[in-house]
C-alpha positions as CSV (number, residue, x, y, z in Angstrom):
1,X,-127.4,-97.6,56.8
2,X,-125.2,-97.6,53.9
3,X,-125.9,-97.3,50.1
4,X,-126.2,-100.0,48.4
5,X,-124.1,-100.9,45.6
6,X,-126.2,-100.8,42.1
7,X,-126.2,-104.1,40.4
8,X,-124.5,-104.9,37.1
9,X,-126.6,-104.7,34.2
10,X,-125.7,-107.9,32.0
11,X,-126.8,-107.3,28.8
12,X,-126.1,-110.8,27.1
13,X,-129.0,-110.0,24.6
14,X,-127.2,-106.8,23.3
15,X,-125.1,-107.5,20.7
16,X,-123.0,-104.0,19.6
17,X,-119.7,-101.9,18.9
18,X,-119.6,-98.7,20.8
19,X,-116.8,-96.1,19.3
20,X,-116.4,-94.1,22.1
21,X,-115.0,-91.1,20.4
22,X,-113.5,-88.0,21.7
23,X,-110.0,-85.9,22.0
24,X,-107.5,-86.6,24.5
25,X,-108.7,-86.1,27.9
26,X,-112.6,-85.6,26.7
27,X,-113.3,-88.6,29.1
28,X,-113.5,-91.3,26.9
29,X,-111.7,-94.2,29.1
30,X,-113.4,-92.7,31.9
31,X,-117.0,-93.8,30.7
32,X,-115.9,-96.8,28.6
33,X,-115.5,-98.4,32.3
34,X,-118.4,-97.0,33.8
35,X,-120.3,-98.4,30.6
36,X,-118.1,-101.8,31.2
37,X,-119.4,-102.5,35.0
38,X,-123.4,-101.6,33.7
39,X,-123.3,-103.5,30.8
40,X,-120.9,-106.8,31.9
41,X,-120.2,-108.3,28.7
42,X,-118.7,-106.0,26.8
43,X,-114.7,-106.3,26.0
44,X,-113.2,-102.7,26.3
45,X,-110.5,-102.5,23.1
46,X,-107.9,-99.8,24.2
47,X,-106.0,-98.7,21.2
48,X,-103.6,-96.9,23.4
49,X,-102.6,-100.2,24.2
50,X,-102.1,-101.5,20.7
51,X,-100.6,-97.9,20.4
52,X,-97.7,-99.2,22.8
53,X,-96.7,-102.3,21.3
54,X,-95.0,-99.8,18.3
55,X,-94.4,-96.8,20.3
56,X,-91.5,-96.1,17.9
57,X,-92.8,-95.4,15.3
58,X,-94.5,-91.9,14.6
59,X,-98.1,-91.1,15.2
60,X,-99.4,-90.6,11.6
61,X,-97.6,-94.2,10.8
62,X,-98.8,-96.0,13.3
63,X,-102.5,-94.6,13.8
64,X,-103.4,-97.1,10.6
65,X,-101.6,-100.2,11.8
66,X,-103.7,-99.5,15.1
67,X,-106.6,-98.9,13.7
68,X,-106.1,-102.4,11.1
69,X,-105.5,-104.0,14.9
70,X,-108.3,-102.9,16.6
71,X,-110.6,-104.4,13.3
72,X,-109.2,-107.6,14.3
73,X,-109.6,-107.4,18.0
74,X,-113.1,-106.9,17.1
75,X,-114.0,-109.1,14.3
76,X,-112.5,-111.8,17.5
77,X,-114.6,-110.7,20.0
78,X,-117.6,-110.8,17.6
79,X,-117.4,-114.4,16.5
80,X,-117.4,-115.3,20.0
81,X,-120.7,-113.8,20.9
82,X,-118.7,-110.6,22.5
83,X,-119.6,-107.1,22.3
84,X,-117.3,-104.2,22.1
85,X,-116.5,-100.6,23.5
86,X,-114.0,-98.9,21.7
87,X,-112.6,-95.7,23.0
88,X,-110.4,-93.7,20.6
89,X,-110.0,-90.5,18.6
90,X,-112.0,-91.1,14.9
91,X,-111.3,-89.3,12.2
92,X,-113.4,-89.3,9.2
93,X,-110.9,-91.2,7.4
94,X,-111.1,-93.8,10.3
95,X,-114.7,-93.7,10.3
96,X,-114.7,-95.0,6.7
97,X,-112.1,-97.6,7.0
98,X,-114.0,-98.8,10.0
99,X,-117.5,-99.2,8.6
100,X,-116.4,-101.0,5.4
101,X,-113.8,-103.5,7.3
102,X,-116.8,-104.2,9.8
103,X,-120.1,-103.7,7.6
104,X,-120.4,-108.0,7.4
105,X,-120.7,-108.3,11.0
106,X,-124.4,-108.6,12.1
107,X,-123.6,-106.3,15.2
108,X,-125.6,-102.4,16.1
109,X,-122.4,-100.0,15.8
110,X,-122.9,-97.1,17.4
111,X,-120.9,-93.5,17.4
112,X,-120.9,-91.4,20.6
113,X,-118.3,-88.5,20.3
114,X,-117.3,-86.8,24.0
115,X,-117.0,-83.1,23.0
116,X,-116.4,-81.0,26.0
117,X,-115.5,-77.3,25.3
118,X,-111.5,-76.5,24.2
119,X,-110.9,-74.7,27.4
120,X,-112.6,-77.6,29.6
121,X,-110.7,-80.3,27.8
122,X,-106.9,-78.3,28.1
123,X,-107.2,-78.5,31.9
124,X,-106.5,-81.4,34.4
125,X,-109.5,-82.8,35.0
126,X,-109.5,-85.9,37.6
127,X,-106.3,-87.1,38.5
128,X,-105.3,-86.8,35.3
129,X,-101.4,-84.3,34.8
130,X,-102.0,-83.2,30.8
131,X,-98.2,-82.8,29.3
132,X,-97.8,-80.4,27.1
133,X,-97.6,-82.9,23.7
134,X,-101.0,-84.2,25.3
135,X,-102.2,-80.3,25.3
136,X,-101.0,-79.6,21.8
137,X,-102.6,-82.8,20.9
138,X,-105.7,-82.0,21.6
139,X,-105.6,-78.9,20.2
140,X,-105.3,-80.3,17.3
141,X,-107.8,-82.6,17.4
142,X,-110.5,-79.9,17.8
143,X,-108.6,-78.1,14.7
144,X,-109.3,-81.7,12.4
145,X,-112.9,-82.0,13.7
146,X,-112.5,-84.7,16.4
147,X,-115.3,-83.1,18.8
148,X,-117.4,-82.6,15.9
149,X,-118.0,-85.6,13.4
150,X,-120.5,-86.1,10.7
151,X,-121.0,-89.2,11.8
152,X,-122.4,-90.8,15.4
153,X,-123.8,-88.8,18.3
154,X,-121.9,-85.4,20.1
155,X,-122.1,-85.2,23.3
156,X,-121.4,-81.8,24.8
157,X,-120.0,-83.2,28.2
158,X,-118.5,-80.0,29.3
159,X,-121.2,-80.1,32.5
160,X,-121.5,-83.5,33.0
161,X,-119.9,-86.1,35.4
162,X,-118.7,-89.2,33.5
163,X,-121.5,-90.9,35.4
164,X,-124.2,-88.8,34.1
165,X,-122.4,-89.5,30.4
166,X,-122.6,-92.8,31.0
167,X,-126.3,-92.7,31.3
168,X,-126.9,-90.9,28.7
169,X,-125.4,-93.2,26.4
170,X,-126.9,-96.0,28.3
171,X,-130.7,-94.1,27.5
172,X,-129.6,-94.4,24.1
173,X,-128.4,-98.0,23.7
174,X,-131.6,-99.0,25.2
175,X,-134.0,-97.3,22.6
């Protein structure tokens, strides 16, 4: 006898933003769809995306146009009823722009950071081939304080499966 698949949760009464925030390879698109399939009606706003539609321009340019895109994306989803999952690298300065640009909505924003350890986040973990810009990278995001805001919750997910991650967050949206 097999295992049964797990129904999806369907949360139509939650009404949020979850900033999945993290450095590159941390696991934060990972447990954004694990989060997706339990919770059902949440859009999942990949920056990277948005990222790609200027992939010309440099990094520290474009970050803020991204950013000012992904605000958008979400104000949208919000006035139809839609929840969000976000899953992106915050900085403080991000954090700030953020708040403000969304504090009118009536929606529960929460913060989760992924924070595994350096070492743990420079290897291959999954399927996933790090280049070396993507290892540099994420060096220095743990040099700027990615893995370690003053705002949300950290989560040291070093030892965990993205699975067990997702739970944990899941514990936490349901207090």
């Amino acid at each position: 006898m097999g295992e049964q698949a797990k129904p999806k949760i369907i949360c139509y009464n939650i009404r949020m933003i979850i900033f999945i925030n993290g450095s590159i390879n941390s696991g934060k698109t990972t447990v954004s769809k694990i989060l997706m399939e339990k919770l059902g009606n949440f859009a999942l706003i990949e920056i990277d995306s948005l990222c790609e539609m200027i992939s010309w321009m440099p990094i520290d340019k474009a970050v803020p146009i991204n950013w000012e895109n992904a605000v958008s994306v979400i104000k949208n989803f919000s006035k139809h009823g839609i929840s969000s999952i976000i899953p992106y690298p915050i900085s403080q300065k991000n954090y700030d722009y953020v708040m403000a640009e969304l504090k009118d909505l009536n929606e529960n924003i929460m913060v989760f950071t992924l924070a595994p350890k350096l070492e743990s986040a420079l290897e291959n973990r999954g399927t996933r081939e790090l280049s070396d810009w993507e290892k540099e990278r994420i060096k220095y995001h743990y040099e700027i304080g990615i893995p370690n805001p003053t705002f949300g919750e950290i989560i040291d997910n070093t030892d965990l499966t993205p699975e067990q991650t997702a739970e944990y967050i899941m514990e936490k949206i349901n207090k």
